[in-house]
C-alpha positions as CSV (number, residue, x, y, z in Angstrom):
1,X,81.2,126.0,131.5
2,X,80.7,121.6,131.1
3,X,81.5,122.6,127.2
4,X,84.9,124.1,128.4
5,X,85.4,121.6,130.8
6,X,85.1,118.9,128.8
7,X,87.5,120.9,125.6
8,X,89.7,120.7,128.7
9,X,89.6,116.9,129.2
10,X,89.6,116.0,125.6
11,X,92.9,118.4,125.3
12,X,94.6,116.9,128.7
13,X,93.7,113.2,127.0
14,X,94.9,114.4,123.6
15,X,98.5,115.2,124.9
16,X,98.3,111.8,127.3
17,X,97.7,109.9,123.6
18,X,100.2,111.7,122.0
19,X,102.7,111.0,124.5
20,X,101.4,106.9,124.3
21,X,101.2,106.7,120.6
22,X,105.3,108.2,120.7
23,X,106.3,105.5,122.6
24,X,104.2,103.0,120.6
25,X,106.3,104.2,117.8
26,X,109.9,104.2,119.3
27,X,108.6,100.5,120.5
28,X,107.4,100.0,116.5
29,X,110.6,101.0,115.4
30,X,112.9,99.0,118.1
31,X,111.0,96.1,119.9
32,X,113.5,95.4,122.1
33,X,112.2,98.5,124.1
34,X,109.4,96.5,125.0
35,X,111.2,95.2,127.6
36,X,111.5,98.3,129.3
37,X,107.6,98.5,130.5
38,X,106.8,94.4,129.5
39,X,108.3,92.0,130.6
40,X,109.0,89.8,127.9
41,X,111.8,87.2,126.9
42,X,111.7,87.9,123.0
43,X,109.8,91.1,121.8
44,X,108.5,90.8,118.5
45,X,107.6,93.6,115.9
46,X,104.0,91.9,115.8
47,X,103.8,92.4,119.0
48,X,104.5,95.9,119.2
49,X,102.1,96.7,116.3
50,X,99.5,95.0,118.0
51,X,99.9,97.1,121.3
52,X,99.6,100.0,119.1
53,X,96.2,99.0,117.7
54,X,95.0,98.5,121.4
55,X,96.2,102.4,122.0
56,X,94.3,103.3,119.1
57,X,91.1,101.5,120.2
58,X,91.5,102.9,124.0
59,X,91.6,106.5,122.6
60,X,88.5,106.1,120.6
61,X,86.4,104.4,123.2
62,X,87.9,107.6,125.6
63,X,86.5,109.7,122.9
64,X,83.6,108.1,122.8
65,X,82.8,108.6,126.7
66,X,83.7,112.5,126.5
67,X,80.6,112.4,123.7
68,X,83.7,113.8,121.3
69,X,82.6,111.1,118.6
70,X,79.1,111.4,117.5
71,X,77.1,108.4,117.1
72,X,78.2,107.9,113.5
73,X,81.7,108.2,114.2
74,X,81.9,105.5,116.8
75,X,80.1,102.8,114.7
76,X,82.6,103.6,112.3
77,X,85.3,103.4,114.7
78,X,83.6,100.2,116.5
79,X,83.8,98.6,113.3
80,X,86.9,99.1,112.9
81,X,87.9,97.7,116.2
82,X,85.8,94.3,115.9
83,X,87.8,93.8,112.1
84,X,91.4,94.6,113.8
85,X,90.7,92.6,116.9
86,X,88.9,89.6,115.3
87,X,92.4,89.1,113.0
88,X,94.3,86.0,114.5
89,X,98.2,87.2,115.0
């Protein structure tokens, strides 16, 4: 039953991400849409990229605390992170 539970969770999260990484991409495509949930004076396609990358970490570190990414996977992914948030913008 905690297998199916968690399947549950990880599926519920999945569709929550999908939804996120949608409107990173309309935001990707049109930065002016920023201003809709940020409140920003000039949006910036930088900007919007970089907000993306910080979905992308957030998902695997949810990932990561479901125990859906093995121990090999998240020092992968944790690598990853610490190269794409160590890059100055």
């Amino acid at each position: 039953m905690q297998v199916l539970s968690v399947d549950i969770e990880t599926k519920i999260l999945n569709d929550l991400d999908e939804k996120v990484r949608k409107m990173a991409e309309i935001i990707i495509e049109k930065p002016s849409m920023q201003k809709v949930i940020y409140k920003l004076e000039n949006p910036s396609d930088e900007l919007a990229f970089a907000y993306y990358i910080l979905f992308i970490c957030s998902h695997a570190y949810a990932m990561r605390k479901r125990k859906v990414l093995n121990d090999d996977d998240w020092t992968g992914w944790l690598q990853w992170m610490r190269i794409a948030l160590s890059m100055e913008l």
